[in-house]
SEGUVEX-633795 format. One record per residue (C-alpha): y, z, x. Coordinates in steps of 0.25 Angstrom, whole numbers, plus 5000, padded with zeros to 4 digits. Layout:
N
YZX ...
***
This chain:
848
470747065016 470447195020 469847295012 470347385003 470047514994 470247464978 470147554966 469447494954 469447564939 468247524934 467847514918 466347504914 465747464900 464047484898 463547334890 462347374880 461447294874 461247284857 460547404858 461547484867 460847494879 461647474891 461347364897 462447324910 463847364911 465247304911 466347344922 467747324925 468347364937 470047374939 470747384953 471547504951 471947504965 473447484964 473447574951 472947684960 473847674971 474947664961 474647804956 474547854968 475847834972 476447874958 475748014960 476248024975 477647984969 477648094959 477148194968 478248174977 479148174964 478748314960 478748344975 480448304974 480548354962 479948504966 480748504979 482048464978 483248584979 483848534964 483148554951 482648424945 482348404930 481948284921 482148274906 482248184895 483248134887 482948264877 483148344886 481648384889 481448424904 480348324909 480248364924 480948494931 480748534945 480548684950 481948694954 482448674942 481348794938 481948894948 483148854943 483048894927 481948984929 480948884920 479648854924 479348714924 478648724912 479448784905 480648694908 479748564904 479648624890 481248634888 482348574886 483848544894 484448634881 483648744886 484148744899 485548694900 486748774894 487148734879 488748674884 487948594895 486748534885 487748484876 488148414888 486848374892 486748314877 488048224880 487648174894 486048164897 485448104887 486247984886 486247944902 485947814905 484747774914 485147794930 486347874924 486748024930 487448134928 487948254936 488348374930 488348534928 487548604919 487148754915 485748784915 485048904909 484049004917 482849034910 483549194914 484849154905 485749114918 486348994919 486248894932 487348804935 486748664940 487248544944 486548434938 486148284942 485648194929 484948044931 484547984919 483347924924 482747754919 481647824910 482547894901 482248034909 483548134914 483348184929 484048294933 484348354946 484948514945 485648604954 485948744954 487348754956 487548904950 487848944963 488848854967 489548874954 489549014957 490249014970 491248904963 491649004955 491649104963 492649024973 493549004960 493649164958 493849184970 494949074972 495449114959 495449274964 496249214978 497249154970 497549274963 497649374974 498549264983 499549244971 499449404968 499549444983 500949524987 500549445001 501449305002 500149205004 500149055004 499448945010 499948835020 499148705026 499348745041 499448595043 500548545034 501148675033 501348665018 501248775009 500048765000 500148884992 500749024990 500649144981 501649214974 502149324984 502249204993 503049114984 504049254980 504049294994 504749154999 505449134987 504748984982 503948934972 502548904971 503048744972 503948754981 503048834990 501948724990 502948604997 503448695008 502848715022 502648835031 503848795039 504848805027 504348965027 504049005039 505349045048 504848985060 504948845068 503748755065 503248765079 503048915077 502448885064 501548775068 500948875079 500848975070 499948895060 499148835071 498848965076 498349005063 497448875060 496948915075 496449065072 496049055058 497349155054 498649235059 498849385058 500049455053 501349405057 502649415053 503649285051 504949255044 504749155032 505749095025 506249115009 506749015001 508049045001 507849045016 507849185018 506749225029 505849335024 504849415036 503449415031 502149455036 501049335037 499749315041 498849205038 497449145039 496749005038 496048965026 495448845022 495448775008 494548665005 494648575018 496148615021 496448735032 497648825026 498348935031 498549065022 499749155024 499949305020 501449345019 501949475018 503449475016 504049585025 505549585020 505149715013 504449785022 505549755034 506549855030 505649955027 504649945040 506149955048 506550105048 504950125048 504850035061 505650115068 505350255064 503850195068 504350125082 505050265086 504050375083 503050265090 504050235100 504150395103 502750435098 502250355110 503250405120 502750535117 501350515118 501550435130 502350555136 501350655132 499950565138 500650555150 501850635153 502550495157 504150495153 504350365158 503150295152 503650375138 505050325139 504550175142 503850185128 505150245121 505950145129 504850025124 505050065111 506750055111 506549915115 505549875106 506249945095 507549885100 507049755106 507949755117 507649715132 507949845140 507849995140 507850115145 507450265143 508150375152 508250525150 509450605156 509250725166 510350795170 511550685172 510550575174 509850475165 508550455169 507750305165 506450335161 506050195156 506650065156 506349925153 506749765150 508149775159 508349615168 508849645181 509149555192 508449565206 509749575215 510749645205 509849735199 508849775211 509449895215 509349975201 508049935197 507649975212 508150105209 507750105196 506250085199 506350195211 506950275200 505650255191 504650275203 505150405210 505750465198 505150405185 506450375180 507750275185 508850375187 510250335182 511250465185 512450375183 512950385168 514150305169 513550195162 513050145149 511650205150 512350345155 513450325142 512350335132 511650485137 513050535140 513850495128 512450535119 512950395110 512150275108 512550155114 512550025108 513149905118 512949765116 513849715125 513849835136 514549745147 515849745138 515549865130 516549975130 515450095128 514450025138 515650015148 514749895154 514050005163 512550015168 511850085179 512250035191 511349905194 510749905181 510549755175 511749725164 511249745147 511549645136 511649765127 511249905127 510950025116 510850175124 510350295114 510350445119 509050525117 509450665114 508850805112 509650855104 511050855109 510750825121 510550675127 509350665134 509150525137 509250385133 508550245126 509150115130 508949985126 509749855129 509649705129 509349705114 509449535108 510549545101 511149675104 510949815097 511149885084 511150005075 509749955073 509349975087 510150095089 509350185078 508050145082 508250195098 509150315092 507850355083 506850345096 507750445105 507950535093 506450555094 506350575110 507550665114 506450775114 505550695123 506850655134 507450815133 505950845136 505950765147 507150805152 506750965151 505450955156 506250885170 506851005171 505651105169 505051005180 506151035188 506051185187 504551155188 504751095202 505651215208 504551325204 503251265203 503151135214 501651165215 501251125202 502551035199 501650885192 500850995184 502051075177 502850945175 501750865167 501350995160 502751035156 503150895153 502050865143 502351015136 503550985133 503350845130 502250865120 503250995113 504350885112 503550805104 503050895096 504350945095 504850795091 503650785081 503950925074 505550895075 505450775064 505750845051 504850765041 503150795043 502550695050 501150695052 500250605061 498850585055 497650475058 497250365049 496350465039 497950545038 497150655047 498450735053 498450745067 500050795070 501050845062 502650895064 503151025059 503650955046 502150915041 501751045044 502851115035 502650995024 501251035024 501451195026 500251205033 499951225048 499651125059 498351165060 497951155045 498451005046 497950945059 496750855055 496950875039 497150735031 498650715024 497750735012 497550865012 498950915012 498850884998 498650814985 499950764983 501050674991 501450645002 500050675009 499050584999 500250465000 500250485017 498650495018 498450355011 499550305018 498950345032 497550295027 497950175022 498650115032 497949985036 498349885047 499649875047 499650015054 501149985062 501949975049 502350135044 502050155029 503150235022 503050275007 503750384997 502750474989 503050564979 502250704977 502150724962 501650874964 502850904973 503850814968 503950764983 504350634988 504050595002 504350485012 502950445018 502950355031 501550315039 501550245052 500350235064 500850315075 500850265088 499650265100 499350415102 498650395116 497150455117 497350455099 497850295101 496350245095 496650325081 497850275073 498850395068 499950395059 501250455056 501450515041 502950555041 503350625027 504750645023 505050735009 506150655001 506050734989 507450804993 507850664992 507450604981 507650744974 509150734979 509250594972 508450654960 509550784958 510750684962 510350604950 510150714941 511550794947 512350654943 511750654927 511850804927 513350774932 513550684920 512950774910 513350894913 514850884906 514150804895 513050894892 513751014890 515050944883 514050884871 513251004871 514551084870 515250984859 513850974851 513351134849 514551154843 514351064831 512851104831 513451234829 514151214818 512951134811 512051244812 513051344808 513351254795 511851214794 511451374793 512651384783 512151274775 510851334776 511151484771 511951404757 510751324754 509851404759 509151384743 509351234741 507851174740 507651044749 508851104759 507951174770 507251034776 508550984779 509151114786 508051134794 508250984798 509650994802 509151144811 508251054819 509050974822 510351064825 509251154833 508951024841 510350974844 510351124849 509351114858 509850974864 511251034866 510551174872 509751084881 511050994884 511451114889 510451154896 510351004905 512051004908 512151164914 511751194927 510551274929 510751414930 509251494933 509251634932 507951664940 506951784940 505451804943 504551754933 503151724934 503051544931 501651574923 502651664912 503651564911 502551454906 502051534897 503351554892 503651404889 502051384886 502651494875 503851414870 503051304867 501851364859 502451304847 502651174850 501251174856 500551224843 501351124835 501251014844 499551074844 499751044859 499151174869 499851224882 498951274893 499651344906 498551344917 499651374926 499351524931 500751564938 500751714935 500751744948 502051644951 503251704950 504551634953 506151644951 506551574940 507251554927 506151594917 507151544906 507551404913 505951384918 505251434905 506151324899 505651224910 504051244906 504551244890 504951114890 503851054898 502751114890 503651074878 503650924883 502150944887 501750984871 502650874864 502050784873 500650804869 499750764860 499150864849 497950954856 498250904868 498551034880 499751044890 499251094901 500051184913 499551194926 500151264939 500051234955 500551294966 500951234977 501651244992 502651145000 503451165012 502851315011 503651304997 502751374986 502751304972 502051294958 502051174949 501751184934 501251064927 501451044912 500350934908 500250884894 499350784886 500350694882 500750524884 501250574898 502750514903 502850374905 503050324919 504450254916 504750404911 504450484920 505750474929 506550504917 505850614909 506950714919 508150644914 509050714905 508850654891 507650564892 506550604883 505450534874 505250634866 505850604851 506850724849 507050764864 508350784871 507850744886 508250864891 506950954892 506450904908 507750884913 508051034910 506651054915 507050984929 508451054930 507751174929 506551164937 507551104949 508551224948 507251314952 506851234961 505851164957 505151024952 504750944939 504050824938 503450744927 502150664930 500850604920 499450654922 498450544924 497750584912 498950574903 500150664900 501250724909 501450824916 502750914920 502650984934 503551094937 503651144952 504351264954 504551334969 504351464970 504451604980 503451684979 501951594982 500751624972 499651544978 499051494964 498651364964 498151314951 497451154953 498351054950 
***
């Protein structure tokens, strides 16, 4: 047996004799060696343990069934904010949340040996926050309760975070105007869609959810099924317009775009819809006001980069067929009795049949720069010698058409010929022929609005070949140099010409509504010089309408720069309404880099003033014979009431108790008499006797008038307005009337101390000078639903009022030529602006 190391616990007892002296001992010696050993691995076990405990990611803990913690790990220490010692002495009520100990109470205490739980408590930080942990519980064989927390604050955090936002998502989708649903690109079938979606085809929510992408979508599957494929292939589809079905079956134009999502494990598609049935009829004039000032805006610029006629037809002629979408066209100008082709394009022609023309014709284009046709004895020649549009489909059989062409040219399914003109004269022609499906009225007023805008540049043409012709006779030496510089002269006057010749202000302005050009008509809108407005913003033409309205629309313009934006703004200060239209204007050569857009203003206040004074002619109409019949039959009895009420009056003058009751029935006769005087004063024309008065006397007149009322009524008039110096033909009576019964209005309608305040500016428009007074009181202000009605005869608010007071107003003001508008402050209150033109210019300006 080999040998071995042993380890003995020894015991040993001294043995004394009677008289306690020692005299041997007595020993006991214990092999401990297994003992040792067994130690040894307890203590190695324990260490490795704590080494576990200390280590691992999760906070560990042991308790007892009270609830005592035994053990706790530094995890659990970093996250409570507890030293160790500190969570030894405490207890699982101290830590958990009151709701989640009573819990604990139900559950813990009560588990079985080998038994465990998971759950989720609340746990409180030593700093008063609460962690959220996911918990692990093991009741364990010697009665004790492990543990295992994790911190899953965090988590529950961003859960909730993804149930906002899901929450926020769905509410934007069903709230969107946009049309949006959700399809599985692989069955097809409709998942979901919002409620502009479900309106915009006409279903139900249910109804929607058991239908597939074919049932809406206007197209074949194939086409579909290439479409989505594509989609799942690049992750999304841009813009794009499609036709999708309704439920009535009706087919609806929208605008879609779309992009892969994905839910969960599943791969959907999500679709954008804008419905463009609206949008159609409008974008239809505007398309092709845009296409033709593009069309020619290019032509010009073409013609004045590089002199070229033939290369500034093709782009007219490009944009006739695009606008038509036809097959074939052609652009000629007529010199003397011939009509010269400067551009053509799209005809067929056979090889043998047709050789001999198109030979000529391209000899024609090289030697001359033109295809000469002096033969007008046939239905190109009918259109510039008649001066008529022409519109054949059928021109083989047709009578006009007489089945005539050029001699060689290849036959035409159909054909529509317009004449440019300059004036009177016939200067040229646009062709366009082979349309699918023939041509229209449609077709025929878009080519007509193109040539109306380039009979300048073809008579220009047609001039400067007969300067060039002089040119040659007497100056051969420098004939290329005096063509080209006299060409371009005229060319770029025409243009200008053209540009000034449109009668409603256009301006052309960058992307910060910088103007660059402008026609005659902007400048006279604006009264300034061309100088003073080059490089000035549309801002600082002033503070009011049209100018703020066109500026944001120039600035705001985003992505969707092609389609024009046309609105209709009103200008409170002037009582102007304007049409405002906005489109990007096309390439402008070495400039092409920087976007530029085209402001057009038209003034439709004549228009809507005409409508405005139409209505009011047809009640005045009504009224009229009305009007002075009652008032006629009614003063006479009031007549005769007072007459008998001042009789009854002089005999019991003496009777106590009478007087109350006679002065009653005198206000009341005296307002009877007012009603029927301003009766009266509504149903006759007006009739002005006009002098020179100062406007500052007349105000203080009315400001006089109502002096009592103000002082009853504790209310103070202040006249800020300075107008001595504004003298004007008036009626003094008629106007002093006007200002009387605004300020009257202004103090009933305010509030005890408060102040009604008038104030003055002057101002100027189509060189026009003009002063506007403004009434302003303290008062409630007009309601909104009011204030289109506060000018009709008979409407009032006020208890005791006959309705009369502002239309008299408005008659008055119109017969001298001016304008009255009712508006509220922001603050509060109304005010009544009165404009009045005038003769003689005062440059006062008081801040408005």
């Amino acid at each position: 047996m080999p040998w071995r190391r042993r380890i003995f616990e020894t015991s040993v007892r001294p043995l004394r004799d009677e008289k306690g002296n020692i005299t041997g001992a007595f020993g006991i010696s214990t092999d401990i060696t297994e003992r040792k050993q067994t130690e040894h691995t307890l203590r190695a076990s324990e260490a490795n343990y704590r080494m576990l405990m200390e280590q691992a990611s999760d906070a560990i803990l042991i308790i007892d069934h009270s609830g005592r913690y035994l053990e706790v790990n530094s995890q659990l220490c970093k996250m409570l904010g507890y030293t160790r010692q500190e969570l030894l002495q405490m207890n699982t009520k101290d830590i958990l949340a009151p709701e989640d100990y009573e819990r604990y109470r139900r559950q813990v205490p009560g588990m079985q040996p080998g038994s465990s739980l998971r759950v989720e408590r609340r746990l409180r930080h030593k700093n008063g926050n609460t962690v959220l942990v996911e918990s692990s519980i093991k009741a364990l064989h010697d009665g004790r309760i492990l543990s295992i927390v994790r911190d899953v604050t965090m988590r529950k955090q961003a859960e909730e975070s993804l149930r906002l936002s899901e929450e926020r998502y769905r509410s934007l989708v069903q709230q969107s105007s946009e049309g949006i649903f959700v399809f599985d690109p692989y069955s097809m079938r409709i998942q979901e869609a919002n409620a502009a979606m479900l309106a915009m085809l006409g279903y139900r929510p249910d109804e929607i959810t058991q239908m597939k992408l074919y049932d809406v979508v206007a197209e074949t599957p194939a086409s579909i099924d290439d479409n989505v494929k594509k989609t799942l292939r690049d992750g999304r589809f841009q813009v794009t317009n499609r036709r999708y079905r309704r439920k009535d079956g009706s087919l609806i134009d929208v605008e879609v775009r779309g992009t892969v999502i994905h839910y969960g494990r599943s791969e959907l598609v999500l679709g954008n819809v804008v419905d463009l049935t609206e949008r159609k009829s409008t974008e239809f004039e505007l398309q092709m006001i845009t296409e033709q000032l593009r069309t020619v805006s290019s032509a010009m610029t073409e013609f004045l980069g590089t002199g070229n006629w033939n290369d500034a037809s093709r782009i007219l002629l490009h944009g006739a067929l695009t606008q038509t979408q036809s097959e074939y066209g052609l652009v000629g100008v007529m010199i003397e009795n011939e009509l010269r082709v400067l551009a053509h394009d799209g005809i067929a022609w056979e090889q043998e049949t047709n050789r001999q023309f198109f030979e000529a014709a391209h000899e024609g284009y090289r030697t001359l720069g033109y295809l000469p046709l002096p033969n007008l004895e046939n239905l190109f020649g009918c259109v510039v010698t008649s001066g008529n549009t022409i519109i054949s489909n059928n021109p083989a059989s047709d009578p006009q058409a007489a089945g005539n062409l050029p001699l060689g040219h290849p036959a035409l399914k159909n054909f529509l010929g317009v004449p440019i003109r300059k004036e009177a004269a016939v200067v040229g022609m646009i062709a366009v022929a082979n349309r699918p499906g023939g041509f229209s009225v449609v077709e025929q007023q878009k080519i007509e609005a193109l040539v109306s805008a380039v009979g300048v540049l073809y008579d220009s043409y047609r001039r400067s070949l007969q300067e060039q012709l002089l040119l040659e006779q007497k100056y051969k030496a420098q004939e290329e140099q005096a063509k080209l510089h006299l060409a371009v002269k005229h060319a770029a006057d025409e243009w200008r010409l053209t540009f000034d010749a449109i009668q409603f202000p256009i301006f052309m302005v960058d992307q910060q509504a910088i103007v660059v050009r402008l026609n005659h008509a902007a400048r006279d809108l604006t009264g300034r010089n061309f100088s003073e407005l080059l490089g000035k913003s549309l801002r600082s033409f002033g503070e009011n309408q049209p100018w703020i309205a066109a500026a944001e629309t120039v600035q705001g313009i985003g992505t969707d720069r092609e389609r024009p934006k046309a609105l209709q703004t009103y200008d409170e200060f002037s009582g102007r309404t304007w049409d405002l239209l906005v489109h990007l204007a096309p390439d402008m050569g070495a400039d092409a880099e920087l976007d530029r857009f085209i402001v057009a203003l038209r003034d439709i206040t004549p228009m809507v003033e005409l409508q405005e004074s139409l209505r009011r002619s047809e009640t005045m109409s009504t009224m009229g014979a009305l009007v002075a019949g009652v008032a006629h039959e009614v003063r006479n009895p009031l007549f005769c009431i007072s007459a008998t009420l001042d009789a009854l009056e002089a005999k019991f003058d003496k009777i106590e108790g009478q007087e109350q009751y006679l002065n009653v029935l005198k206000r009341e006769i005296k307002r009877l008499n007012d009603l029927m005087s301003e009766l009266l004063e509504y149903g006759k024309p007006a009739k002005l006797e006009l002098v020179e008065e100062s406007l500052h006397a007349v105000i203080d007149r009315a400001i006089q008038n109502c002096s009592m009322l103000a002082e009853q009524s504790q209310v103070q008039v202040v006249n800020a307005a300075d107008l001595r110096n504004v003298v004007m033909r008036m009626d003094q009576l008629r106007m002093t009337e006007v200002f009387q019964n605004i300020i009257d209005n202004a103090i009933r309608h305010s509030p005890a101390g408060a102040v009604v305040n008038i104030r003055a500016q002057q101002w100027q428009t189509n060189g026009q000078p003009w002063v506007s007074c403004f009434v302003e009181d303290n008062g409630p202000g007009i309601r909104d639903a009011d204030l289109p009605k506060i000018f009709q005869p008979f409407f009032t608010k006020r208890r005791g009022g006959t309705g009369l007071g502002l239309p008299i107003v408005q008659r008055i003001v119109e017969a001298h030529g001016g304008k009255v508008v009712a508006f509220n402050q922001p603050q509060g209150g109304a005010v009544l602006r009165v404009s009045l033109p005038y003769s003689v210019p005062q440059y006062f300006v008081t801040k408005a």
